[in-house]
DRENTOR-407577 format. One record per residue (C-alpha): residue number from 1; residue in three letters; chain; x, y, z. Coordinates in steps of 0.1 Angstrom, whole numbers, plus 2048, in hexadecimal, padded with zeros to 3 digits. Example, Ala and Ser with C-alpha at 12.3 -4.5 7.8 and 13.67 -1.06 7.14 Angstrom:
DRENTOR-407577
nr->1 | rest->ALA | kette->A | east->87B | north->7D3 | up->84E
nr->2 | rest->SER | kette->A | east->889 | north->7F5 | up->847
END
This chain:
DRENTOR-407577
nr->1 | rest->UNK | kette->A | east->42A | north->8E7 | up->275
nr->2 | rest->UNK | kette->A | east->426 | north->8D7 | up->297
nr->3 | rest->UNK | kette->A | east->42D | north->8B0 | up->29A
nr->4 | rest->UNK | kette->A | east->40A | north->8A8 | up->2A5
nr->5 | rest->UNK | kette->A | east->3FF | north->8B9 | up->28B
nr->6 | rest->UNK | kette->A | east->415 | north->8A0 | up->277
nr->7 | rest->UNK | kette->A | east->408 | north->886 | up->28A
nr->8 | rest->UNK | kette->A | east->3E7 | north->88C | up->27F
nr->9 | rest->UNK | kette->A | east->3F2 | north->88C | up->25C
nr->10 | rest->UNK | kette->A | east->400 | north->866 | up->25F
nr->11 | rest->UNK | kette->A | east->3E0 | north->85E | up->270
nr->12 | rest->UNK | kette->A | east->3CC | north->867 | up->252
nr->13 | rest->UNK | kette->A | east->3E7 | north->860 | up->23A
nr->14 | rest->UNK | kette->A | east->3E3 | north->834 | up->24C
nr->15 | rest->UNK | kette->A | east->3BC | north->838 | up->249
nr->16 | rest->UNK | kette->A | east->3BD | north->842 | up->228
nr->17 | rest->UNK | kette->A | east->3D7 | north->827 | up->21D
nr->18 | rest->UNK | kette->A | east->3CA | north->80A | up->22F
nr->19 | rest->UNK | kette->A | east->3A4 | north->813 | up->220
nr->20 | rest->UNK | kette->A | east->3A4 | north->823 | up->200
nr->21 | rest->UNK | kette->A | east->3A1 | north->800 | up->1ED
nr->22 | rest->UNK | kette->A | east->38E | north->7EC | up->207
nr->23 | rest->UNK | kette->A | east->364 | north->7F1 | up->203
nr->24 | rest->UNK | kette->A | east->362 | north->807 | up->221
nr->25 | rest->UNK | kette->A | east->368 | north->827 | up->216
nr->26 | rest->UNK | kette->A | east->384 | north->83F | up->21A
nr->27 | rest->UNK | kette->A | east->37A | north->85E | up->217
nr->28 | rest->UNK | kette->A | east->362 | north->855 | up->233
nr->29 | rest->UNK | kette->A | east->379 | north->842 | up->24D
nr->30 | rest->UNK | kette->A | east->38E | north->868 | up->248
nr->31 | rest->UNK | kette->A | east->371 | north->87E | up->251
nr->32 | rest->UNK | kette->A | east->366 | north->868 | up->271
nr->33 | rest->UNK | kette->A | east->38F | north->86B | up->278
nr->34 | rest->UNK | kette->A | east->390 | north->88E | up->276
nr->35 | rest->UNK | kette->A | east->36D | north->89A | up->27E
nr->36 | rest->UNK | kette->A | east->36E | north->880 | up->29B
nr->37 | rest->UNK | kette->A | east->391 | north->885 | up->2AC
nr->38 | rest->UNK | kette->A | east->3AD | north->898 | up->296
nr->39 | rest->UNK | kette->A | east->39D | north->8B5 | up->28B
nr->40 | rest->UNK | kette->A | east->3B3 | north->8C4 | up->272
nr->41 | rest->UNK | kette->A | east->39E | north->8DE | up->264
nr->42 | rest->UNK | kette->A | east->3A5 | north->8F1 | up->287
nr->43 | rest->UNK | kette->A | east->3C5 | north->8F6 | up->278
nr->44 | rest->UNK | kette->A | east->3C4 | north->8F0 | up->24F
nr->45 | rest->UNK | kette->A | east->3A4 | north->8FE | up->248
nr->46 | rest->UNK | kette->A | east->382 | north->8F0 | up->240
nr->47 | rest->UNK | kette->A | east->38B | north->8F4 | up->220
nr->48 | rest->UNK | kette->A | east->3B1 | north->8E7 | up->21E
nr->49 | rest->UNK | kette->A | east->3A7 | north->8CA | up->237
nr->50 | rest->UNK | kette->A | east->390 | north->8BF | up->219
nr->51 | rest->UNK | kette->A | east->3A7 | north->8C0 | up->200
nr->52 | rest->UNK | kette->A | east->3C4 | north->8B1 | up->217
nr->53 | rest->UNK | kette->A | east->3A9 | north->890 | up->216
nr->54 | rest->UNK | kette->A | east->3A5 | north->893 | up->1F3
nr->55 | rest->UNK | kette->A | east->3CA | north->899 | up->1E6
nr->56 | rest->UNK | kette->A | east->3DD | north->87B | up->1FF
nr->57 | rest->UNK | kette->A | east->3C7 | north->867 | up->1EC
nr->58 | rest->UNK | kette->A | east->3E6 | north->869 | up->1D0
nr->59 | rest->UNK | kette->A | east->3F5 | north->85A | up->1E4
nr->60 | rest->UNK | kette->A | east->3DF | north->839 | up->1E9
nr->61 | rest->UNK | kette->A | east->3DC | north->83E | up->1BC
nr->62 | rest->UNK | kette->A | east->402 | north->83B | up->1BC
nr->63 | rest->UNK | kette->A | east->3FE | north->81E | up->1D0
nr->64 | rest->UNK | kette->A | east->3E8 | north->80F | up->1B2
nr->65 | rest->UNK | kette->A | east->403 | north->819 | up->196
nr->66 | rest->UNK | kette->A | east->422 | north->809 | up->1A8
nr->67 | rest->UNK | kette->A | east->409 | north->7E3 | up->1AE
nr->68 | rest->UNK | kette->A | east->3F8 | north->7E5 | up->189
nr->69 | rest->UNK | kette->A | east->412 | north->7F6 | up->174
nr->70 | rest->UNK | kette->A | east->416 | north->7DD | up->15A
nr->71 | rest->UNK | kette->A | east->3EE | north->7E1 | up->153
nr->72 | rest->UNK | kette->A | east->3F0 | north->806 | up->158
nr->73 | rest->UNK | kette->A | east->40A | north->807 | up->13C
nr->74 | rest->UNK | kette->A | east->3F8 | north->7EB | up->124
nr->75 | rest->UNK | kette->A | east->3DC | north->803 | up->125
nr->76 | rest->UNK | kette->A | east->3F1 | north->81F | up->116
nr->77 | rest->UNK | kette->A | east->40B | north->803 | up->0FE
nr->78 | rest->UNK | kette->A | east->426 | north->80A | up->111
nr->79 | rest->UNK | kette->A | east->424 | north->7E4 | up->11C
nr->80 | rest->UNK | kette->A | east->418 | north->7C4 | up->110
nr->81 | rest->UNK | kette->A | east->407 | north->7AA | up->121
nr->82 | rest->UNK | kette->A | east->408 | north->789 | up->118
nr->83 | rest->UNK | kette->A | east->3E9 | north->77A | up->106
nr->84 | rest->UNK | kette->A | east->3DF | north->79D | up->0FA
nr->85 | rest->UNK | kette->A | east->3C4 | north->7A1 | up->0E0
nr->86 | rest->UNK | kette->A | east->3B3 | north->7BC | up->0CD
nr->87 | rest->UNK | kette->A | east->391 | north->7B8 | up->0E4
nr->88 | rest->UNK | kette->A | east->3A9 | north->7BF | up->104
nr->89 | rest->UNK | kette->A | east->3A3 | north->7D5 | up->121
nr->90 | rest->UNK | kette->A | east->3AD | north->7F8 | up->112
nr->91 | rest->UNK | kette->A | east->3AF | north->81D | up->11A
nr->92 | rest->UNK | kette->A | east->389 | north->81F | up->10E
nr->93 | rest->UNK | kette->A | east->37B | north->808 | up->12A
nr->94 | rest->UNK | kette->A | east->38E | north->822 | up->145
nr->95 | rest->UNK | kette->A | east->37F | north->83C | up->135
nr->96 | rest->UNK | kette->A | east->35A | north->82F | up->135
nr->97 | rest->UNK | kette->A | east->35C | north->824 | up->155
nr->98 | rest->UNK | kette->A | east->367 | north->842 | up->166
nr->99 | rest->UNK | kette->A | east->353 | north->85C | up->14D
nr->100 | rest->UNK | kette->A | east->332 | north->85C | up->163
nr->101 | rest->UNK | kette->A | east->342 | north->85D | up->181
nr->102 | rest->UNK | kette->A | east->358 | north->87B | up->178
nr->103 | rest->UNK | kette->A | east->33A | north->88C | up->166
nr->104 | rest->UNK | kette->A | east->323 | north->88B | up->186
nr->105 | rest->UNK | kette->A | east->345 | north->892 | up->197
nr->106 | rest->UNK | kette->A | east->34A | north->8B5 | up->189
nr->107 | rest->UNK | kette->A | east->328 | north->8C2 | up->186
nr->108 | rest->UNK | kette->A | east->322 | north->8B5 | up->1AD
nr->109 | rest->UNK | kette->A | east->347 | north->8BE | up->1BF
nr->110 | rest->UNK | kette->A | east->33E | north->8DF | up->1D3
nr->111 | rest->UNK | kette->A | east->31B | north->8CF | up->1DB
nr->112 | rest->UNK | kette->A | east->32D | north->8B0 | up->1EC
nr->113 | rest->UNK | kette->A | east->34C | north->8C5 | up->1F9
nr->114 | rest->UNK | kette->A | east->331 | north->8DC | up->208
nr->115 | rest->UNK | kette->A | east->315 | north->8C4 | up->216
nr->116 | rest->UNK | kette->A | east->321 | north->89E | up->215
nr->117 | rest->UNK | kette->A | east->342 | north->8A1 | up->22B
nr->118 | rest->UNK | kette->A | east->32F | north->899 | up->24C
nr->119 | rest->UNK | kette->A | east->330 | north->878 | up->263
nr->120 | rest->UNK | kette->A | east->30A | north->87C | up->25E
nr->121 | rest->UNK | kette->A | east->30F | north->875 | up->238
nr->122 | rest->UNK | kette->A | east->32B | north->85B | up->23A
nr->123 | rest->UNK | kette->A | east->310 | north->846 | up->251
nr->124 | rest->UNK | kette->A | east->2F7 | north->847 | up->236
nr->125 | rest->UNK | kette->A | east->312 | north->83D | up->21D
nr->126 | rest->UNK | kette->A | east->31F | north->820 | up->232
nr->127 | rest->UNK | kette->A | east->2FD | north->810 | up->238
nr->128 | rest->UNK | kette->A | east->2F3 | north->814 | up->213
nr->129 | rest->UNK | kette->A | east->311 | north->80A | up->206
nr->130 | rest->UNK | kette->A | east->311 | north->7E8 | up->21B
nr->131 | rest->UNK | kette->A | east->2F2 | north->7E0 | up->20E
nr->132 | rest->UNK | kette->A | east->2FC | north->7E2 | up->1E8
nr->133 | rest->UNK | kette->A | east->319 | north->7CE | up->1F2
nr->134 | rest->UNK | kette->A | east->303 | north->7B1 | up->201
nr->135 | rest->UNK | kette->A | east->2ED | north->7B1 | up->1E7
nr->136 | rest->UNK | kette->A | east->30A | north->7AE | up->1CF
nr->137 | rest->UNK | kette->A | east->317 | north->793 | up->1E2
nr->138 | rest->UNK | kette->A | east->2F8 | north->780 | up->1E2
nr->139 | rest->UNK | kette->A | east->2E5 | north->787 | up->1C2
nr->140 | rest->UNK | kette->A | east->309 | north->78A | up->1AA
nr->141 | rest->UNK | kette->A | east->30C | north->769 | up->194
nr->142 | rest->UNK | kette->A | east->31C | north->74C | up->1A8
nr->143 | rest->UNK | kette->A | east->331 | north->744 | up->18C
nr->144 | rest->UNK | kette->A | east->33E | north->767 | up->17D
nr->145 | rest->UNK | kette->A | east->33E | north->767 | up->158
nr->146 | rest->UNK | kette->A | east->35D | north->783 | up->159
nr->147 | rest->UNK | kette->A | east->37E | north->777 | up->168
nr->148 | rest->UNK | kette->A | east->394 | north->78C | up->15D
nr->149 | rest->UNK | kette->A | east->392 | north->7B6 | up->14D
nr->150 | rest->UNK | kette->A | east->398 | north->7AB | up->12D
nr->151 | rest->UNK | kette->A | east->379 | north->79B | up->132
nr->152 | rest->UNK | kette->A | east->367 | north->7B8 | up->137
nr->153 | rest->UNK | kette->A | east->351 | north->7CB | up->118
nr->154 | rest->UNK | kette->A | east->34D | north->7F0 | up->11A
nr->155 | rest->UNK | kette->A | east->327 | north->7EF | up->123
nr->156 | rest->UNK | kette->A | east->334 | north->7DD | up->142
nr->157 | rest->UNK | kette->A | east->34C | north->7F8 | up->14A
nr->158 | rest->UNK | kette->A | east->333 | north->810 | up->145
nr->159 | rest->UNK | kette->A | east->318 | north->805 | up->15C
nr->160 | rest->UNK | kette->A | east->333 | north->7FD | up->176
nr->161 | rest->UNK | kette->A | east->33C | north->825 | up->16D
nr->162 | rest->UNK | kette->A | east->319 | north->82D | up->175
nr->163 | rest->UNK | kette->A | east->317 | north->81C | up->195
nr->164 | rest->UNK | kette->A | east->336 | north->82C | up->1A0
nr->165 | rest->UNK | kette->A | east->322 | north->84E | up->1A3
nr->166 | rest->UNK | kette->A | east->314 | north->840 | up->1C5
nr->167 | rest->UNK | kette->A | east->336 | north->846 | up->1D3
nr->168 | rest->UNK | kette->A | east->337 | north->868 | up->1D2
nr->169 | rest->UNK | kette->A | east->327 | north->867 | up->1F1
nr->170 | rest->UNK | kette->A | east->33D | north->866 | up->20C
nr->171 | rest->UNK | kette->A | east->33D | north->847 | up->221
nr->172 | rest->UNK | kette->A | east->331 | north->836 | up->1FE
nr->173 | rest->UNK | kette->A | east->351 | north->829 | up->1F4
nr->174 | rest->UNK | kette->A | east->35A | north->82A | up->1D0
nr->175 | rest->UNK | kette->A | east->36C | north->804 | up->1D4
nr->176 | rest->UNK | kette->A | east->34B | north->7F7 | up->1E2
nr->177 | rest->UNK | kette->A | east->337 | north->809 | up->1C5
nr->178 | rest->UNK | kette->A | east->34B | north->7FC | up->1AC
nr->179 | rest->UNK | kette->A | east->355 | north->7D6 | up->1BC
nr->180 | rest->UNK | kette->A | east->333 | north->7D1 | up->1C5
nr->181 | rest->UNK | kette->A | east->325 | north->7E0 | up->19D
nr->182 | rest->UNK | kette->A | east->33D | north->7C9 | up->18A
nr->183 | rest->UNK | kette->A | east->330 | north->7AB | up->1A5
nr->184 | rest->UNK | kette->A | east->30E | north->7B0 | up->19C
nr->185 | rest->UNK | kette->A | east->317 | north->7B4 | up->176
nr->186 | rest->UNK | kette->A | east->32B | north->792 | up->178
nr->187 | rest->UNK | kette->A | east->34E | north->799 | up->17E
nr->188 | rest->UNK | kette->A | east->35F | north->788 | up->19C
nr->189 | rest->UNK | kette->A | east->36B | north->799 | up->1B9
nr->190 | rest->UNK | kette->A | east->393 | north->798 | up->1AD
nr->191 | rest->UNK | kette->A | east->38D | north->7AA | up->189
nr->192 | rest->UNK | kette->A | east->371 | north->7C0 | up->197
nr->193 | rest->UNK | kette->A | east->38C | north->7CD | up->1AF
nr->194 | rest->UNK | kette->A | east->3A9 | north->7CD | up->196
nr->195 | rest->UNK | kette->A | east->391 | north->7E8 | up->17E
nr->196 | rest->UNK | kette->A | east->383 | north->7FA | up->19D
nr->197 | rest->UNK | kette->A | east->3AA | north->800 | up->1A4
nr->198 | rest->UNK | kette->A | east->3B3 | north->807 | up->180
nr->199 | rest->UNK | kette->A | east->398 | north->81E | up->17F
nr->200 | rest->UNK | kette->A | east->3A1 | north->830 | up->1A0
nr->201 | rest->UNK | kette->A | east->3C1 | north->840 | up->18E
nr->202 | rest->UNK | kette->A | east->3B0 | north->858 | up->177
nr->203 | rest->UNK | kette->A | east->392 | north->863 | up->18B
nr->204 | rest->UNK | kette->A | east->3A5 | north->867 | up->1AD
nr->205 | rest->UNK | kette->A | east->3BE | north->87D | up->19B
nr->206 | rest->UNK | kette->A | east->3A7 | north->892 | up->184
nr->207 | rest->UNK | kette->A | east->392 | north->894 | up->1A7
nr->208 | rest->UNK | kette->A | east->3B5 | north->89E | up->1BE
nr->209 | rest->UNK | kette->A | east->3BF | north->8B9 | up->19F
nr->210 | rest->UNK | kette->A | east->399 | north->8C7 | up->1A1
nr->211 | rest->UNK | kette->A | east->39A | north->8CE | up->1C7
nr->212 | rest->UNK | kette->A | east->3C2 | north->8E0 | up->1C4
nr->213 | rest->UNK | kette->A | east->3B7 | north->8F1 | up->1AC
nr->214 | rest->UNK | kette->A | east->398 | north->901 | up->1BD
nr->215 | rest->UNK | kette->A | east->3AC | north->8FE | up->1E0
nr->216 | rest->UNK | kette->A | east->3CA | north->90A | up->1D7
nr->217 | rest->UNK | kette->A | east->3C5 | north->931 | up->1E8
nr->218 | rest->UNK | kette->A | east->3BB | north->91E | up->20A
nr->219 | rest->UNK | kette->A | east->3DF | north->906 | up->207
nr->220 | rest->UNK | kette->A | east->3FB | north->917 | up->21B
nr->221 | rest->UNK | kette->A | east->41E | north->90A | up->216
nr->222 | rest->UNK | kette->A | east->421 | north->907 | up->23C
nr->223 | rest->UNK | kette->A | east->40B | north->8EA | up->233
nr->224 | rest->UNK | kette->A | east->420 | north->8D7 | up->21C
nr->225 | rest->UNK | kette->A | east->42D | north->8BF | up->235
nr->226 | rest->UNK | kette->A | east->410 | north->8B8 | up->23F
nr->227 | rest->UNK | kette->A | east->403 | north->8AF | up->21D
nr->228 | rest->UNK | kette->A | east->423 | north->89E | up->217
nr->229 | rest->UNK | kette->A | east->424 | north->884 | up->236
nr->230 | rest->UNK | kette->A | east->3FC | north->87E | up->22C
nr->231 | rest->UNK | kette->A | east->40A | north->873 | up->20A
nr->232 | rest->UNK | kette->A | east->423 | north->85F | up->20F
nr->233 | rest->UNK | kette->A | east->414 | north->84B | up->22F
nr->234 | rest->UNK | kette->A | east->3F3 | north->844 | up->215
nr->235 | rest->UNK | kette->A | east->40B | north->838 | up->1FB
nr->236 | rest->UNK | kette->A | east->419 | north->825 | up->210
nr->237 | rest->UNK | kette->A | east->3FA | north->812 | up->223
nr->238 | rest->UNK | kette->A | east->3E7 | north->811 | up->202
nr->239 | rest->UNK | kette->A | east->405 | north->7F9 | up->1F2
nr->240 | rest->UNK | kette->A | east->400 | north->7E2 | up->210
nr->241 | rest->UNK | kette->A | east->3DC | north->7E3 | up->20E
nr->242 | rest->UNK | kette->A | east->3D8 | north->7E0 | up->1EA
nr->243 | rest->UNK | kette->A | east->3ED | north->7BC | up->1E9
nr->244 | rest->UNK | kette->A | east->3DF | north->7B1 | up->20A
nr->245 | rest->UNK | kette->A | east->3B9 | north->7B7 | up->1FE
nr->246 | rest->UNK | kette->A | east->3BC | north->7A8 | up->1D7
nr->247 | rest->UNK | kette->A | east->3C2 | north->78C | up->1EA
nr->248 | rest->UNK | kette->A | east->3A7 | north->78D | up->205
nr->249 | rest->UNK | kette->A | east->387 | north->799 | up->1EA
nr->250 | rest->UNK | kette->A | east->387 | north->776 | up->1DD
nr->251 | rest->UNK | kette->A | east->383 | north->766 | up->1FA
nr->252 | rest->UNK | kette->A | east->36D | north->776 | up->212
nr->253 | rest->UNK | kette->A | east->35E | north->78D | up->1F6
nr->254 | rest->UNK | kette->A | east->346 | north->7AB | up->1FE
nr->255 | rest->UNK | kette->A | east->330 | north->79F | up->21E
nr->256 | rest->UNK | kette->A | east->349 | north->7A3 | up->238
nr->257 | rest->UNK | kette->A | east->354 | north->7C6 | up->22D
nr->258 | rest->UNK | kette->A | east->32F | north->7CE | up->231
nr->259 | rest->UNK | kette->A | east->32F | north->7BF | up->250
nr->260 | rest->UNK | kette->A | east->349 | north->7D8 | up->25F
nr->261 | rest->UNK | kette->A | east->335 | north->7F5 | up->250
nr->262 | rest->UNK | kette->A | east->317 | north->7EF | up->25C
nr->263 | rest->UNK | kette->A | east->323 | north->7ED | up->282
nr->264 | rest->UNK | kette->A | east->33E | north->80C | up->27D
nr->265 | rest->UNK | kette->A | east->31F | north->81F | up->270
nr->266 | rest->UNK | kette->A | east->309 | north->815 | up->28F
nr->267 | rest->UNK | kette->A | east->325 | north->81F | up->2A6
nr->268 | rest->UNK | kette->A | east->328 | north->83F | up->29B
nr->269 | rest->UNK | kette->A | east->304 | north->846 | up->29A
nr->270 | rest->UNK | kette->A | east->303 | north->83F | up->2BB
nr->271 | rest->UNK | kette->A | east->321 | north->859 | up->2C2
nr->272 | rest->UNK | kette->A | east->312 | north->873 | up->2AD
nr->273 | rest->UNK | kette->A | east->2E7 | north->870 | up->2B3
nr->274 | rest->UNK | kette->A | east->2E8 | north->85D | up->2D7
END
């Protein structure tokens, strides 16, 4: 594989990193990368450029398991936490909060690999999104009654789970979905984050295995580089990002991020319509 082909892989592999776990949407900043300027499918494949988004996104999920790891293995008793208690987050509010998700997930994937991956849909997704994130900003409780995940009850983690479904839309963003869900359902920004990450391990991998497995005839081992450099640079970027933006969420919260949306999505209207 050429080295600007390469290129291109770090390119998407720093986009993904740097905005998998911010409220802005990574699967969308990727297609107005590629569909916009790199282009990889000239060379990967409509379908193998697709999965090559979906799959570097392991990398980002790695990301997750090396910052959270002593939750991640409280969940499964592998490691205790001080001030544990029976009530306390658990492997059942993971599972409730990703079930919907994965559900509408698997019944919708060839619809939204087919139709959704577009610059015209990621628009629609940015400028909705935003929206939902201002009104969580403004309408959430001003003092959250949830401050930390043990904190949270399964019907909580459920409807958060339900509200996820939004970002299978690309351009949604599932972080924005979820951040702006648990805002509105009275969580504060900081543990609303730290479950929309938790939760990002299961349903990012059962979503990466999904698309191998029904990509894996358009995947050429000439590839692998390119899927490797991807990985790694997303793994990398995402454990920057995800230390730098715990700290940010609770103190310029949601408005901002929707900020930023809002004017990338009128820019590229105005590249794509005008």
């Amino acid at each position: 594989m050429e080295w600007f082909e390469l290129w291109k892989a770090l390119m998407l592999g720093i986009v993904e990193g740097l905005t998998e776990f911010a409220p802005v949407s990574s699967t969308g900043h990727m297609i107005i990368f590629d569909d916009l300027w790199l282009k990889t499918d000239e060379f990967l494949g409509s379908s193998s450029a697709n999965t090559f988004k979906i799959v570097i996104q392991l990398g980002s999920i790695l990301a997750v398991v090396v910052v959270m790891w002593k939750r991640i293995l409280s969940l499964i008793g592998l490691y205790k936490i001080e001030g544990d208690s029976p009530t306390k987050f658990n492997v059942l509010h993971v599972f409730v909060g990703i079930l919907p998700a994965g559900v509408f997930g698997l019944l919708f994937e060839d619809f939204i690999d087919t139709h959704l991956f577009s610059i015209e849909t990621v628009i629609i997704g940015l400028l909705v999104g935003a929206v939902l994130m201002i009104v969580a900003d403004k309408m959430g409780p001003k003092t959250p009654a949830v401050t930390s995940l043990d904190h949270i009850s399964y019907m909580k983690a459920l409807k958060i789970g339900a509200i996820q479904c939004l970002s299978l839309w690309p351009g949604f963003s599932r972080s924005g979905a979820t951040i702006s869900g648990g805002v509105l359902l009275g969580l504060d920004h900081k543990t609303a984050s730290d479950f929309t990450f938790i939760m990002a391990v299961p349903i990012m991998m059962g979503a990466s295995g999904v698309s191998l497995l029904k990509n894996w005839e358009h995947i050429s081992m000439d590839h692998l580089s390119f899927y490797v450099v991807g990985f790694v640079t997303a793994f990398v970027f995402a454990l920057i990002s995800i230390k730098f933006f715990l700290k940010l969420i609770s103190r310029i919260k949601l408005v901002p991020f929707a900020i930023y949306r809002i004017v990338l999505a009128l820019i590229l209207a105005a590249l794509v319509f005008l």
